[in-house]
C-alpha positions in Angstrom: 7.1 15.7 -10.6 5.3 16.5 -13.8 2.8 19.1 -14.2 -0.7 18.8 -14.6 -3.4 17.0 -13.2 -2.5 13.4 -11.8 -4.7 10.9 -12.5 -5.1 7.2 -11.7 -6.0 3.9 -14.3 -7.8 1.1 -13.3 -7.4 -2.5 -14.6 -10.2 -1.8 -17.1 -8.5 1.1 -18.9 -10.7 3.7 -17.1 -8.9 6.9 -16.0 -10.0 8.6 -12.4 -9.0 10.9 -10.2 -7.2 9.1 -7.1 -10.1 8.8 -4.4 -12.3 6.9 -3.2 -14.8 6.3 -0.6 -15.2 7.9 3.2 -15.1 5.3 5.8 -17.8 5.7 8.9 -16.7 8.7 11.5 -13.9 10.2 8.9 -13.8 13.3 7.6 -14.0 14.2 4.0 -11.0 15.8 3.8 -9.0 13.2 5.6 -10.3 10.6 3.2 -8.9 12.6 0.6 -5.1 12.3 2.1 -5.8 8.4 2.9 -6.9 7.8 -0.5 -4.5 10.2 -2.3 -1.7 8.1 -0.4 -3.0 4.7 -0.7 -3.2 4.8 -4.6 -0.5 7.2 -5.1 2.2 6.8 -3.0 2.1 10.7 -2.3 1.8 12.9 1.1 -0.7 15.6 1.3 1.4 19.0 2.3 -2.4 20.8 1.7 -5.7 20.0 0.9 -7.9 22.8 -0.2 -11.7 22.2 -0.9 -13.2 23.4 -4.0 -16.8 21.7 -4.5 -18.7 18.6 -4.1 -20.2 17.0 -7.2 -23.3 14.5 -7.4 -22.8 12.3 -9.8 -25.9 9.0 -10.5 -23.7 7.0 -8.1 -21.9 8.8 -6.0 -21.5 12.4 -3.9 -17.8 13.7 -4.9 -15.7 16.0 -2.0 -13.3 17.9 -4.6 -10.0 18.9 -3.0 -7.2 20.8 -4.4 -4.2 18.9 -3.1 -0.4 19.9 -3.0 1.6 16.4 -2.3 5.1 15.6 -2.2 6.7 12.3 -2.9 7.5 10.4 -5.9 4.0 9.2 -7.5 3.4 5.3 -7.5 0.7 3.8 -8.5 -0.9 1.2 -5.9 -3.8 -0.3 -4.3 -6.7 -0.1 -6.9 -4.4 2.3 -9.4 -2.9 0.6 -11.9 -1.4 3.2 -13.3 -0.8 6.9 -13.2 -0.8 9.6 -15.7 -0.5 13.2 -15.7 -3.7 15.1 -17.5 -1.6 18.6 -19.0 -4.6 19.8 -21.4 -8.1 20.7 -20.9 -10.2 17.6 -19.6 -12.9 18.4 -23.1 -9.7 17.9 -25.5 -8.4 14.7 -23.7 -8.5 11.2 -25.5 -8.4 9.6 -22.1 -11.1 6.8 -21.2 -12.5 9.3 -18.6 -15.0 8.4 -16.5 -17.8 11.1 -16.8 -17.7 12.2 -13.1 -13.9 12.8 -13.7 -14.6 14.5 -16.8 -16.8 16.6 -15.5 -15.1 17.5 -12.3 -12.1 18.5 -14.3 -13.6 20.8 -16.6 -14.9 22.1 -13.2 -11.5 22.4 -11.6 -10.6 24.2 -15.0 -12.7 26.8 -14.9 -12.4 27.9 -10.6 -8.3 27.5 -12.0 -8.5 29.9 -14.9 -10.8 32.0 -12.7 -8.2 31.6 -9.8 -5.3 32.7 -12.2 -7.0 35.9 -12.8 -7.3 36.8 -9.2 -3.9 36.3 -8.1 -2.0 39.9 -7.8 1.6 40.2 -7.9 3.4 42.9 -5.8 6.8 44.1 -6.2 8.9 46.3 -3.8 
C-alpha cells in the first residue's frame, strides 16, 4: 500500500477523508471501521483516537487507523488517493473540514515523531 494519508473523492471532485455518519446506539469508533470499510474496501487492525473537530455542519471523531487490505474505492467514494505532503501545500479540492483536520493530524504526527525513543541492546 502506498504511504501517506488515504483519502476518498466524491462524484463532484471533492476529496475527504473516508467517514461518515454514526448510526443511533453505535459507537464512534466503530463507525469509524464501518465507514473506513464501506468506502474503502480496507479492515481496521487499530483505531486510535486523536480529537474531535466541530466543523459549521458537522461534529468530526478523528481516529488514527492502521488497515490492511487492498484499498477500493466504493459506496459513496469514487475514488481514492493517497495525500504524501502537508495538507497546506496540497492542490487537492479539499473540503475545509478535511483540510483542517489534516493539518491537525500533521502537527500531533510531527509532535508524535519526536516523542518516540529508540532503544538498542
Amino acid at each position: 500500500m502506498e504511504a501517506g494519508v488515504l483519502l476518498a473523492g466524491d462524484s463532484s471532485g471533492l476529496v475527504l477523508l473516508p467517514g461518515g455518519g454514526v448510526d443511533l446506539g453505535e459507537l464512534p469508533i466503530a463507525a469509524a471501521a464501518r465507514e473506513l470499510r464501506e468506502e474503502t474496501r480496507l479492515v481496521a487492525v487499530s483505531l486510535r483516537f486523536l480529537f474531535h473537530h466541530e466543523s459549521p455542519t458537522n461534529m468530526h471523531h478523528v481516529y488514527f487507523c492502521e488497515a490492511e487490505g487492498k484499498p477500493v474505492a466504493a459506496d459513496d467514494a469514487e475514488t481514492l488517493l493517497f495525500l504524501d505532503q502537508p495538507a497546506t501545500e496540497s492542490l487537492l479540492n479539499l473540503s475545509p473540514a478535511t483540510r483542517t483536520i489534516l493539518v491537525r493530524f500533521e502537527a500531533w504526527h510531527q509532535a508524535s515523531m519526536k516523542s518516540v525513543v529508540l532503544g538498542n541492546a
